[in-house]
N, C-alpha and C positions, 0 to 999 in steps of 0.2 A: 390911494391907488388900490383896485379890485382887479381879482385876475384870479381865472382858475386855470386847474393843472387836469388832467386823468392820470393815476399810478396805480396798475394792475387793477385796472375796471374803477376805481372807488376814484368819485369826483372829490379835487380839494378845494376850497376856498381860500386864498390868499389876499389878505384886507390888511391896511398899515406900510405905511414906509420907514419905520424903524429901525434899525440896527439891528436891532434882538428879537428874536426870533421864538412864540409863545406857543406850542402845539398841542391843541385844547383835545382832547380826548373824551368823549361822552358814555353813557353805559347804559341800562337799559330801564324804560322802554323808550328811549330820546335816539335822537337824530344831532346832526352838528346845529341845530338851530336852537339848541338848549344854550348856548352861549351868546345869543343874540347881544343880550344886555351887555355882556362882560365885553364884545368886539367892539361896540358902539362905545366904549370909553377905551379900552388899550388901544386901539389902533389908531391913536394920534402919537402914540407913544412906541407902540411895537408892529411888527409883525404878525397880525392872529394869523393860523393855519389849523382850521376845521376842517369836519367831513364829517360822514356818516359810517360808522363801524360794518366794517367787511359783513353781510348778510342781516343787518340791521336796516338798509334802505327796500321799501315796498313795491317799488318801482324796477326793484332786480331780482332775476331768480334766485327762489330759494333753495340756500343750502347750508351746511354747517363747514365750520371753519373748526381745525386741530387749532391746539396751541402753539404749533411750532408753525404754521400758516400764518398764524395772526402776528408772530411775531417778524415775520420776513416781509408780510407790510408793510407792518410800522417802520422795518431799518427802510424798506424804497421810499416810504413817505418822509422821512425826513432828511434820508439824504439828497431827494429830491427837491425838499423847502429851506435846508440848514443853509446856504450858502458855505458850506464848507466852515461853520463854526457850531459852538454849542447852541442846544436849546432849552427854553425854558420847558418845561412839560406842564401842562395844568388839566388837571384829572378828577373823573367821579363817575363812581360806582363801578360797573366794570372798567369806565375806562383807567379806574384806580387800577385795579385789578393786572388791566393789560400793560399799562404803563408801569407799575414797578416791577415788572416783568424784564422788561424794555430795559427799563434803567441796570439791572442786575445784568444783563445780557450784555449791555453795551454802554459802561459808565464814561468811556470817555466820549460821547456824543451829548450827554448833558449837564446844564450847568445849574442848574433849579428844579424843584419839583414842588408843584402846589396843588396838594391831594384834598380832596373834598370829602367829607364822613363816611371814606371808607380807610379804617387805618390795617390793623393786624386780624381781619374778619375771621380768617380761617386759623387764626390762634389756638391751643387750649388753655392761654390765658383769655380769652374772648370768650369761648366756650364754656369756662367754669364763673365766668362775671353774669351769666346768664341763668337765670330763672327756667325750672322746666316747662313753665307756662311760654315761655319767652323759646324759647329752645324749639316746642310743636309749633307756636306760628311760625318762625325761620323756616324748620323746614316742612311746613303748609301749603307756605305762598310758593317755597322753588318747587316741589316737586307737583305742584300744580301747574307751575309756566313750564314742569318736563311735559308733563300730559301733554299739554295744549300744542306742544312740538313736534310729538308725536302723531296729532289726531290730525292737526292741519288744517285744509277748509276753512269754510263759514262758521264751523262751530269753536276750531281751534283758535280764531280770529276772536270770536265773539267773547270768548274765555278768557283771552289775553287782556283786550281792552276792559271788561268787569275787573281783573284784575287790578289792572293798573289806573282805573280810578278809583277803586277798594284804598289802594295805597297812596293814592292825594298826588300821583303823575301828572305831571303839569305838560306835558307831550299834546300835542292835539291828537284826534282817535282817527284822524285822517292817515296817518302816518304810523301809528302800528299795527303790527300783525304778529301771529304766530313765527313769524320766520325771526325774528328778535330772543327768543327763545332757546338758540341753541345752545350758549352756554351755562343754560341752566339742566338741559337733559343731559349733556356730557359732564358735567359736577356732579350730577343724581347717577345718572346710569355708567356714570365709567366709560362713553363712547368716545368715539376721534384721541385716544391716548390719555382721556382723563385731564385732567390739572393737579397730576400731583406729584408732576415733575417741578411744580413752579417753584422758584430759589425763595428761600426766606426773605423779606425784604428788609435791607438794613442800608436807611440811606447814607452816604458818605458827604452827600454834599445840600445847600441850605436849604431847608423845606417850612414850609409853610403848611399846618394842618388846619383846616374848618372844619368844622363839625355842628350838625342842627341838634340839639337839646329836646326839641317837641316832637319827640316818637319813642312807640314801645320800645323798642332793643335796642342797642349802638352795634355798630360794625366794629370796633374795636375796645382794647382793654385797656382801665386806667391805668397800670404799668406801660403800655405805651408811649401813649399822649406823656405820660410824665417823664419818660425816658426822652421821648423827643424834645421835650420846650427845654431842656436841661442841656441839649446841642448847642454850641456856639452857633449861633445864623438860623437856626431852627425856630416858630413860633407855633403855639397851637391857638386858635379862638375857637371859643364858643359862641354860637349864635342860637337866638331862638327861635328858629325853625323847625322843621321837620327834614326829608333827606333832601331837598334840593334847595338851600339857601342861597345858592346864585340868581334862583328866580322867585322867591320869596321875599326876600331883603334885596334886591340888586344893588343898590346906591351903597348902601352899607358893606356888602360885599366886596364892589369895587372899590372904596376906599381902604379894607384892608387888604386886598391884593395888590393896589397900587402902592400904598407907604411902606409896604416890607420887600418889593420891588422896585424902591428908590435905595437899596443897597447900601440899607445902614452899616457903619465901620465894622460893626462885629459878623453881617453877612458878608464882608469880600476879607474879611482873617480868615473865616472859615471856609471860602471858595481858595483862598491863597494859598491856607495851609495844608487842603488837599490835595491840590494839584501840584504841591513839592513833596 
């Protein structure tokens, strides 16, 4: 069963008859169509509930979204799809970003989290595992997608999509634009209240980390990843990929997102002993 919803302007997709309930969160330069693959296999089994990120769709005016904006979203979008239960979250790149936001803000609305290679980015354990060569591309590429946010138009357009085939975006070029942008001018420029209110992220309850191995830098720090697979319910995988392994590998993708979402014994001690 298909079915969409509208919550504060931003179209949802609702695919799966499931119990459980999977709310896929994308980041940039993607649309909710970056989970193609992954609906096309869970939604015999769950719930998907897509969308496109609040001034991320091309086809809506553009503007920039605060952090506190984007997070009163996300609570109507899922109280609007939760059926008044937990959800699973399943996230990447910013939507990492937005989403352990989410979870920090409002832990008793979720029951899972499966982050995609972005773990502790804004670390200075992240930060000192970085090379200085590694360190100017970082910040290169953001404070070039600030430009481009800035400048707007055809040219800011034009800027955006060079960009994001520079960096191996699997996104069609149809569907981006500079208006995708904004959270990287407000990261760079300190605008809409910055993001440096966001809580540390320390998940409490079972997560699942992927991460692609074929690219210059990681978004996060091997104290991380090794702190996390060390969680009871907690896994990390490596894949060899680059940053979007759901559409690189899909088959393989979805079979470990599916197997650690069959709730092996040691994933519901660790959802049990949280929730007492």
């Amino acid at each position: 069963m298909s079915k969409d919803l509208v919550v504060d302007g931003i179209d949802i997709h609702v695919e799966g008859e499931g119990t459980e309930t999977i709310v896929m969160i994308h980041g940039w330069p993607d649309t909710y169509r970056l989970w193609d693959a992954q609906v096309a296999e869970l939604r015999h089994r769950y719930r998907c509930v897509r969308f496109t990120l609040p001034g991320f769709d091309i086809h809506k005016p553009r503007r920039s979204y605060s952090l506190d904006a984007t997070m009163r979203i996300l609570l109507h979008i899922v109280n609007s799809v939760s059926q008044k239960q937990k959800v699973i979250l399943m996230l990447h790149d910013w939507g990492c970003v937005f989403g352990y936001e989410f979870y920090m803000r409002n832990k008793s609305l979720v029951s899972a989290i499966i982050g995609v290679d972005i773990g502790d980015a804004q670390s200075r354990a992240t930060g000192r595992s970085r090379s200085i060569g590694q360190k100017m591309m970082v910040a290169g590429y953001q404070s070039t997608l600030a430009l481009a946010w800035t400048m707007g138009g055809p040219l800011g357009r034009s800027i955006t999509r060079g960009m994001a085939s520079l960096l191996g975006a699997p996104s069609p070029k149809e569907y981006i634009s500079s208006g995708m942008n904004y959270p990287y001018y407000i990261l760079t420029a300190g605008a809409a209240g910055s993001y440096h209110s966001l809580v540390p992220f320390v998940p409490k309850v079972p997560m699942l980390f992927i991460y692609g191995t074929n690219k210059p830098f990681m978004f996060h720090s091997p104290q991380w990843t090794e702190n996390l697979a060390g969680k009871p319910g907690c896994k990390v995988v490596a894949m060899e990929t680059g940053h979007w392994p759901m559409t690189r590998q899909p088959e393989r993708f979805n079979d470990i997102v599916i197997g650690w979402l069959e709730k092996p014994a040691e994933t519901e001690a660790a959802a049990e002993e949280d929730a007492a």
